[in-house]
C-alpha positions as CSV (number, residue, x, y, z in Angstrom):
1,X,85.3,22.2,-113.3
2,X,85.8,23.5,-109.5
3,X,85.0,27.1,-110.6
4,X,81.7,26.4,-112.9
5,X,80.7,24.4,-109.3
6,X,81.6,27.3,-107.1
7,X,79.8,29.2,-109.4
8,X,76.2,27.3,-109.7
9,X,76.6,27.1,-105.7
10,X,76.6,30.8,-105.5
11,X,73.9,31.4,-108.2
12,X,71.6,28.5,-106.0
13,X,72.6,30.5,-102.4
14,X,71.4,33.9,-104.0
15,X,68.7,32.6,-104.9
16,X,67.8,30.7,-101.3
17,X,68.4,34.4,-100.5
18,X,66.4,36.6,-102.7
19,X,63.2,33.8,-101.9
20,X,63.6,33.9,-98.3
21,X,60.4,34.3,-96.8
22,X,62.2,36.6,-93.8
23,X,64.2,38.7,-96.3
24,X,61.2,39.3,-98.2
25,X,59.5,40.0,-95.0
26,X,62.0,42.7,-94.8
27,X,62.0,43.9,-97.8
28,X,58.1,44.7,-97.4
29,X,59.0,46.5,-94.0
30,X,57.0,44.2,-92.4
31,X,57.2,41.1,-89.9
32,X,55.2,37.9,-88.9
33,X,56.4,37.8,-85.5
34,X,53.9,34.4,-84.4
35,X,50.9,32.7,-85.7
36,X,49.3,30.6,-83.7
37,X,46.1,28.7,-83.6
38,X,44.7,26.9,-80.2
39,X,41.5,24.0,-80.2
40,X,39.3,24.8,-77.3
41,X,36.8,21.3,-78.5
42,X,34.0,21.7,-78.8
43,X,33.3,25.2,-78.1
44,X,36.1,27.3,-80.4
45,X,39.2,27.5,-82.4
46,X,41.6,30.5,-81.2
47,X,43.6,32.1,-84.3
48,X,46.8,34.6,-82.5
49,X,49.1,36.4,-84.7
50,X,51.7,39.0,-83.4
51,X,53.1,41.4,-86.2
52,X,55.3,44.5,-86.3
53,X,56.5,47.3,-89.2
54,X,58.9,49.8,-90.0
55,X,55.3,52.0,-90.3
56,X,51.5,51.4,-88.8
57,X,50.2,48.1,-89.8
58,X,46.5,48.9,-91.4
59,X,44.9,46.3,-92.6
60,X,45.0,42.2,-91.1
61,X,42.6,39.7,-92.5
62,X,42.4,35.8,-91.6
63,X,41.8,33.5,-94.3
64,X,40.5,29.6,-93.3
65,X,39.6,26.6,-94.9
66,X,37.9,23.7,-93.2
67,X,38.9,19.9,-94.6
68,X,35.7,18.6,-96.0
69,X,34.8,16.9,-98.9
70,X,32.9,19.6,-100.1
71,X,32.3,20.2,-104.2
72,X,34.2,23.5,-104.5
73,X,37.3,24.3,-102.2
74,X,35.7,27.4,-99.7
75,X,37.9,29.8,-98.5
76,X,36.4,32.1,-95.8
77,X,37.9,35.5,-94.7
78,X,37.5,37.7,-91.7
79,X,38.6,41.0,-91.4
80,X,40.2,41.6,-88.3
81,X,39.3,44.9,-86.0
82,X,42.4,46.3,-84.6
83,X,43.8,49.9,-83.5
84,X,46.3,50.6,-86.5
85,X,50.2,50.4,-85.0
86,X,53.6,49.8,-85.4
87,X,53.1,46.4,-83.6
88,X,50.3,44.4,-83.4
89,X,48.9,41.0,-81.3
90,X,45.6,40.4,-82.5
91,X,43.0,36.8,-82.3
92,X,40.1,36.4,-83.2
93,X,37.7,32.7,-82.4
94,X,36.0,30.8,-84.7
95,X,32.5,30.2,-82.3
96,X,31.4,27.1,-83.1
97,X,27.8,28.1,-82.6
98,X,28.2,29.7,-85.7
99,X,28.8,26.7,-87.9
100,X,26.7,23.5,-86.4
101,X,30.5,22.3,-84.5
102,X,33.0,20.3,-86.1
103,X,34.0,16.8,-84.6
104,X,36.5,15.4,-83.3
105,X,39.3,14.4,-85.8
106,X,38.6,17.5,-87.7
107,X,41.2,20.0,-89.3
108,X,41.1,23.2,-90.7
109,X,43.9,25.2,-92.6
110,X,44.7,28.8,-92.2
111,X,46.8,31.5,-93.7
112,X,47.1,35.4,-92.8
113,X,47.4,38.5,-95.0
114,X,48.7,41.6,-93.3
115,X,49.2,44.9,-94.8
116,X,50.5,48.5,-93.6
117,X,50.4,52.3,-94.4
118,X,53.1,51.7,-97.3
119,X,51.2,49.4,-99.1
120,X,53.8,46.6,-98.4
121,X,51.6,43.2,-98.2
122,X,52.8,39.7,-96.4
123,X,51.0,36.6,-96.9
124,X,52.1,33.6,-94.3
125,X,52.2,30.6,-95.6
126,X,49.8,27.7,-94.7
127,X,49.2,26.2,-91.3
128,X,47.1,23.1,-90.9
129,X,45.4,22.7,-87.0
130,X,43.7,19.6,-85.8
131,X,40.1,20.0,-84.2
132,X,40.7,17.1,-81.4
133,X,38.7,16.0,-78.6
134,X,41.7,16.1,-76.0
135,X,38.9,15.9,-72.6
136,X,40.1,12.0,-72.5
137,X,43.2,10.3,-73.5
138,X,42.3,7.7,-76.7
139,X,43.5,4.6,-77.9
140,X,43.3,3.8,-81.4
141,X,42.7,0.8,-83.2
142,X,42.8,0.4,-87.7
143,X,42.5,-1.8,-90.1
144,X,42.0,-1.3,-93.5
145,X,40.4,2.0,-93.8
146,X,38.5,1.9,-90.7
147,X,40.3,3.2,-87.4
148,X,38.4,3.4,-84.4
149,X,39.5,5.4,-81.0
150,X,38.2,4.9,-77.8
151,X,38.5,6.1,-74.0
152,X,37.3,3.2,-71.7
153,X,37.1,-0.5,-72.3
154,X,39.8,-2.8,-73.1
155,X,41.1,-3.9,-76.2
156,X,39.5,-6.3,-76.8
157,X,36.3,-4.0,-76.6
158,X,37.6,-1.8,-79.1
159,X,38.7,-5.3,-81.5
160,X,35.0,-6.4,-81.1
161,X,33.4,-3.2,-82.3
162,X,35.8,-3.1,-85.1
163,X,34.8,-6.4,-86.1
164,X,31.2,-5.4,-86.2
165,X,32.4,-2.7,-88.8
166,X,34.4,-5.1,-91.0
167,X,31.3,-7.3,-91.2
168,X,29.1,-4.4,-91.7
169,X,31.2,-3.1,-94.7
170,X,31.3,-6.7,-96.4
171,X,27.5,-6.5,-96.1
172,X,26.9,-3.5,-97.6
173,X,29.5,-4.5,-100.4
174,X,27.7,-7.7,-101.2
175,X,24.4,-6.2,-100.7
176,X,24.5,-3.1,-102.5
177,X,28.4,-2.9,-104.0
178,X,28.8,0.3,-102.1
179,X,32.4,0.9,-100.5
180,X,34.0,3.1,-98.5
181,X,35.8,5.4,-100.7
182,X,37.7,7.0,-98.1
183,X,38.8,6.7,-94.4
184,X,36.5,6.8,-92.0
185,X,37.2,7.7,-88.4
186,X,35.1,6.2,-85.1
187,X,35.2,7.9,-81.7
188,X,33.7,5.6,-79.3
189,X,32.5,7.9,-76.4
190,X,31.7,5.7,-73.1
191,X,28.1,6.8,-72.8
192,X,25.9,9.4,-75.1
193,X,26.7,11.7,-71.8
194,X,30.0,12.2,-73.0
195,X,28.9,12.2,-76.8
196,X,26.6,15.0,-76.0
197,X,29.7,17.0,-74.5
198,X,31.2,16.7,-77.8
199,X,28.2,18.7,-79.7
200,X,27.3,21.9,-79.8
201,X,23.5,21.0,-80.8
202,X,22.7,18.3,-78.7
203,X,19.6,16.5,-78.2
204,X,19.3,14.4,-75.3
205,X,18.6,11.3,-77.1
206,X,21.1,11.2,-79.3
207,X,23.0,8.3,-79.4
208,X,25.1,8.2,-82.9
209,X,26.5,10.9,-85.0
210,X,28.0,10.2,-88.6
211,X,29.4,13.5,-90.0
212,X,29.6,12.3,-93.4
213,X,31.4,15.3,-94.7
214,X,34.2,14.7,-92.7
215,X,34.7,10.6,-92.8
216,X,33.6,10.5,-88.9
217,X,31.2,8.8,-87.1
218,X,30.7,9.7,-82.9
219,X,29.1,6.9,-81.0
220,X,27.9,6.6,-77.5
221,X,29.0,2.5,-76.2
222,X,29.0,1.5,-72.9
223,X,31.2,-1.6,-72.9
224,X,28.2,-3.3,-71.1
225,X,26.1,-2.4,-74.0
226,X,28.1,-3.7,-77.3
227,X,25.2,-5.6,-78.6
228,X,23.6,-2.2,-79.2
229,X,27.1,-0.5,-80.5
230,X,27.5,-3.0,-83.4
231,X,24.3,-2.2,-84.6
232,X,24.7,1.3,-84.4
233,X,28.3,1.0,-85.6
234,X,26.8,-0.7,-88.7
235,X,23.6,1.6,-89.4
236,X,26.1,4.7,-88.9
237,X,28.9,3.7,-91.3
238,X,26.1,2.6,-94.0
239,X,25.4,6.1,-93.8
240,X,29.2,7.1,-94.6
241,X,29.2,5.0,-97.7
242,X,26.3,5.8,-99.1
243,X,26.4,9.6,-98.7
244,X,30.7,9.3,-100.1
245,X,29.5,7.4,-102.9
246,X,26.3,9.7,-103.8
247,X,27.0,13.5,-102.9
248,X,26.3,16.0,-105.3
249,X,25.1,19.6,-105.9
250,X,22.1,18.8,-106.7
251,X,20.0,16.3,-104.7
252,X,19.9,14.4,-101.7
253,X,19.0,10.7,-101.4
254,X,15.5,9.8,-100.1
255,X,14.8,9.4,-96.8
256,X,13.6,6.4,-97.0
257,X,16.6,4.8,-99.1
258,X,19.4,6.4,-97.3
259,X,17.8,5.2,-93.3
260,X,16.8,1.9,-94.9
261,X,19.9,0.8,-96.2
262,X,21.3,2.0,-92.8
263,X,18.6,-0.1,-90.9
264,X,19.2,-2.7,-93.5
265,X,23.1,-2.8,-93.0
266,X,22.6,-3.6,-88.6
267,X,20.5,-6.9,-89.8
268,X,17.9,-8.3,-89.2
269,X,14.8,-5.8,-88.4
270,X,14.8,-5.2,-84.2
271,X,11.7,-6.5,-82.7
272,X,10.1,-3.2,-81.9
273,X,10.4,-1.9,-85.3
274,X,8.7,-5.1,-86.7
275,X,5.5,-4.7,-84.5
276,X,4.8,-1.6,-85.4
277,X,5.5,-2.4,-89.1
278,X,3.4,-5.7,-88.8
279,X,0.6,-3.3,-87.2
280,X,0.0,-0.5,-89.8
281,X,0.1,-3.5,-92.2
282,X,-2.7,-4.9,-90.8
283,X,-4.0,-1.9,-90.1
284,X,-3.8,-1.0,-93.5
285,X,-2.2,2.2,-91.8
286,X,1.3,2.2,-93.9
287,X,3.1,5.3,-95.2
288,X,3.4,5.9,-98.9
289,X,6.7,5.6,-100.5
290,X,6.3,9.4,-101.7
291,X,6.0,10.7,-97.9
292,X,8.9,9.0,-97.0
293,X,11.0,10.7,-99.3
294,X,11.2,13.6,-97.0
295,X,12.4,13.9,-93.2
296,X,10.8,11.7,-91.0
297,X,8.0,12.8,-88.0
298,X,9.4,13.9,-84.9
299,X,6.8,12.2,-83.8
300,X,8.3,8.7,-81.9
301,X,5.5,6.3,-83.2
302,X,5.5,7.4,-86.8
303,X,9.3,7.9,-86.7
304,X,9.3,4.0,-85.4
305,X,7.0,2.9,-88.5
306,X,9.1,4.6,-91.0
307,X,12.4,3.3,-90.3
308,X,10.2,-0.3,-90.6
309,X,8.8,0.7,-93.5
310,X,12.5,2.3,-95.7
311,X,14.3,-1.2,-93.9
312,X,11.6,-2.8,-95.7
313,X,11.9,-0.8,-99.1
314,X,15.6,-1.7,-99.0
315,X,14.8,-5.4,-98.6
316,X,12.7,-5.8,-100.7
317,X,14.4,-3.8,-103.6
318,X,17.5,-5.9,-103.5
319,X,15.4,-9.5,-102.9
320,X,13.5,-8.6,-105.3
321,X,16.2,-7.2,-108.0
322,X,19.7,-7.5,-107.0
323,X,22.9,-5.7,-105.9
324,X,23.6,-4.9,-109.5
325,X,20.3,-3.0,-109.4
326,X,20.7,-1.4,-106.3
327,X,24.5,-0.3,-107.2
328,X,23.6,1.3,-110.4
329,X,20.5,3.4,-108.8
330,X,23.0,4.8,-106.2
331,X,25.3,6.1,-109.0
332,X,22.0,7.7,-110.9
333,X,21.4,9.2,-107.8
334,X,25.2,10.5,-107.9
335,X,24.8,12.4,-110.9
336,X,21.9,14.1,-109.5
337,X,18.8,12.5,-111.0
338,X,15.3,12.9,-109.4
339,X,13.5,10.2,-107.2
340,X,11.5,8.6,-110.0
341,X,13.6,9.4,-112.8
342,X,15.8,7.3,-110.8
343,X,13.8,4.6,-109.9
344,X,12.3,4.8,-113.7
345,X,15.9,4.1,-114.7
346,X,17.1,1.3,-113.3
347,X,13.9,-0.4,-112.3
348,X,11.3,1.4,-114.7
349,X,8.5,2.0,-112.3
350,X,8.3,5.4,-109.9
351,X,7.8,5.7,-106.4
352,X,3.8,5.2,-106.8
353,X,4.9,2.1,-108.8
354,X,7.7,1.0,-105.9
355,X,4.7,2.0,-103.4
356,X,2.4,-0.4,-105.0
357,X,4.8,-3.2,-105.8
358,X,6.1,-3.2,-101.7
359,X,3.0,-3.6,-100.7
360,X,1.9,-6.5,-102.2
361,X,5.8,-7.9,-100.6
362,X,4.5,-7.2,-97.5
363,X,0.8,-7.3,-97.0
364,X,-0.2,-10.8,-95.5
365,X,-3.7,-12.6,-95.3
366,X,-5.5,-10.2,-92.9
367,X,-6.0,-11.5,-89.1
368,X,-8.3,-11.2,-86.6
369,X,-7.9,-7.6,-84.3
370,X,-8.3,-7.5,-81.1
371,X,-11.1,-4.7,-79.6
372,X,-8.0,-2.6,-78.6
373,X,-6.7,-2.7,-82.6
374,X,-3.9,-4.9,-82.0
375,X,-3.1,-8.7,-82.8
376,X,-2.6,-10.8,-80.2
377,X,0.7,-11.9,-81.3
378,X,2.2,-8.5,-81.3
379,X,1.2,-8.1,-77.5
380,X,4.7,-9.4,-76.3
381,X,6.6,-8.1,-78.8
382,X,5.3,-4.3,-78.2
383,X,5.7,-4.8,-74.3
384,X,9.7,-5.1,-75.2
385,X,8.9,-1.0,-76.4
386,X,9.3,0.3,-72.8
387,X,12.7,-0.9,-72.1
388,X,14.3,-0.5,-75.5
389,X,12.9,2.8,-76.0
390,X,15.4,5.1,-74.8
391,X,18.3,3.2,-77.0
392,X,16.0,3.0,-79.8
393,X,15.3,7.1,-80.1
394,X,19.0,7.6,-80.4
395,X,18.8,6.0,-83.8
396,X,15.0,7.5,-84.7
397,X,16.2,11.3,-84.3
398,X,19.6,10.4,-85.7
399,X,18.4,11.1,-89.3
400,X,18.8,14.7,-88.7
401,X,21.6,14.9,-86.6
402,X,24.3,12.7,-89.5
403,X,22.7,15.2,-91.7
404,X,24.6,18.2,-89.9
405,X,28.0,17.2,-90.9
């Protein structure tokens, strides 16, 4: 019985031997001296790798793959430029300028293949590097699938704001039975200054970033300002949900569902947005259903009315029919479907048909205008535009910016 043990112990040692990574290494002639990566957020990610051979090493190529939910796994590979030798230290920088930035919380996963004059090949083994923000020193805060990290503000700053999310989440359940189907990450930047240092692409009224890709959402808060954060906290993570539970290869949502169950998810409609919905209503000035399937106008008045008009959509599509409704049409549009085949579907009427429908929802017993085109009532209200304008565009431009992750 001792022999037959010394004996499997001997055949299990030979072959920890003979799969050695350093003695095949050897074998080949050729050795992975380092491998390194380094994060320089948000600007680069630094690959090193230091190699030697019994003869000139010819060929090195870098392979990477960034973690994304993605529909096929994408490997890309560089070929490194380097003067053929016995011993080599080569790096080469993935510039983010290249490929829109990553955010923070990111991680990508890379692997080298080097070869020399003998036709001896080594391929290292995998090596997973995180993307991090590391400018400021965060605290982190999770529950449930939700973990939040922050810079300034106590704790109970950060617990507030995650309640906001909770209650957003529950909304969006009841509302529309959409769910987070994975983690989702929130970096809570003090101001949109310091959010902006964390782009590569920014604009300067950018005020919330959900890469939805990537399960993380970038938010300028001010602690003095948390009113605003839980709405933006709210609009961004409807947008996490809603892309996780509807990406495909072959469509996109429509503009005007995808910001209006974000709009829809923060609450009730904001003032501002209101007036100008209440005015093209009366002005019989409204956008049709079929324009706001695509991007919205840069344009900050138009912009304004159609993030109105797809809150109002939303509303009035579950009022009027139900989460049940609203649940199914989001896993239509999962499969790919077209706008009104969708719609058709689960509601059987197109967007003309949801166009005329809404607008009877909406249109009210006309009033008397004003000389200048405006009803008296909406005097007040639009004064409140000058002061909340500059938090307000960081959520009108936002469609495109979420759209880059």
């Amino acid at each position: 019985m001792i022999k037959k043990t010394s004996l499997l112990a001997l055949v299990f040692w030979l072959l920890l031997v003979l799969l050695s990574p350093g003695l095949v290494q050897a074998q080949t002639g050729l050795t992975i001296l380092d491998s390194s990566a380094q994060a320089e957020f948000p600007s680069r990610l630094i690959f090193n790798l230091s190699a030697e051979s019994d003869v000139n090493i010819t060929d090195i190529r870098l392979r990477y793959t960034v973690d994304r939910v993605s529909y096929a796994q994408v490997i890309s590979e560089v070929y490194i430029e380097f003067v053929p030798a016995t011993m080599v230290d080569v790096s080469w920088a993935l510039e983010m300028v290249r490929i829109g930035g990553l955010p923070s919380g990111a991680s990508v996963e890379y692997w080298w293949l080097v070869e020399n004059a003998g036709g001896n090949k080594v391929e290292t083994a995998p090596i997973r590097v995180q993307f991090d923000d590391t400018r400021y020193s965060w605290h982190s805060l999770t529950e449930g699938k939700v973990t939040i990290y922050w810079y300034e503000g106590k704790e109970s700053f950060a617990q507030e704001l995650m309640a906001a999310a909770q209650q957003a989440l529950t909304k969006l359940a009841e509302d529309t039975g959409a769910y987070l189907e994975r983690p989702a990450k929130l970096y809570i930047y003090a101001n949109s200054q310091d959010l902006r240092g964390a782009m590569i692409y920014p604009q300067e009224w950018t005020g919330g970033v959900a890469f939805t890709r990537y399960g993380v959402i970038a938010i300028g808060i001010t602690p003095d300002d948390i009113n605003w954060g839980k709405r933006a906290i709210a609009h961004e993570l409807a947008h996490l949900v809603i892309h996780q539970m509807t990406l495909n290869p072959y469509n996109d949502l429509p503009t005007w569902l995808d910001e209006g169950l974000a709009m829809y998810a923060e609450g009730l409609l904001a003032p501002v947005f209101r007036a100008y919905l209440d005015k093209a209503i009366a002005e019989n000035s409204l956008i049709s259903v079929r324009s706001l399937s695509s991007p919205f106008s840069a344009y900050a008045e138009e912009s304004l009315l159609s993030y109105a008009q797809s809150y109002s959509l939303a509303e009035f599509l579950i009022n009027s029919y139900g989460q049940d409704r609203m649940l199914e049409l989001l896993l239509i549009f999962e499969q790919g479907s077209d706008y009104d085949e969708a719609l058709d579907k689960v509601y059987g009427f197109n967007m003309d048909g949801l166009d005329a429908l809404w607008r009877d929802y909406v249109i009210i017993p006309a009033q008397p205008i004003e000389k200048g085109g405006m009803h008296p009532a909406l005097i007040g209200t639009l004064a409140a535009l000058a002061t909340g304008f500059v938090l307000i565009l960081g959520l009108t431009i936002e469609s495109w910016v979420w759209r880059r992750g």
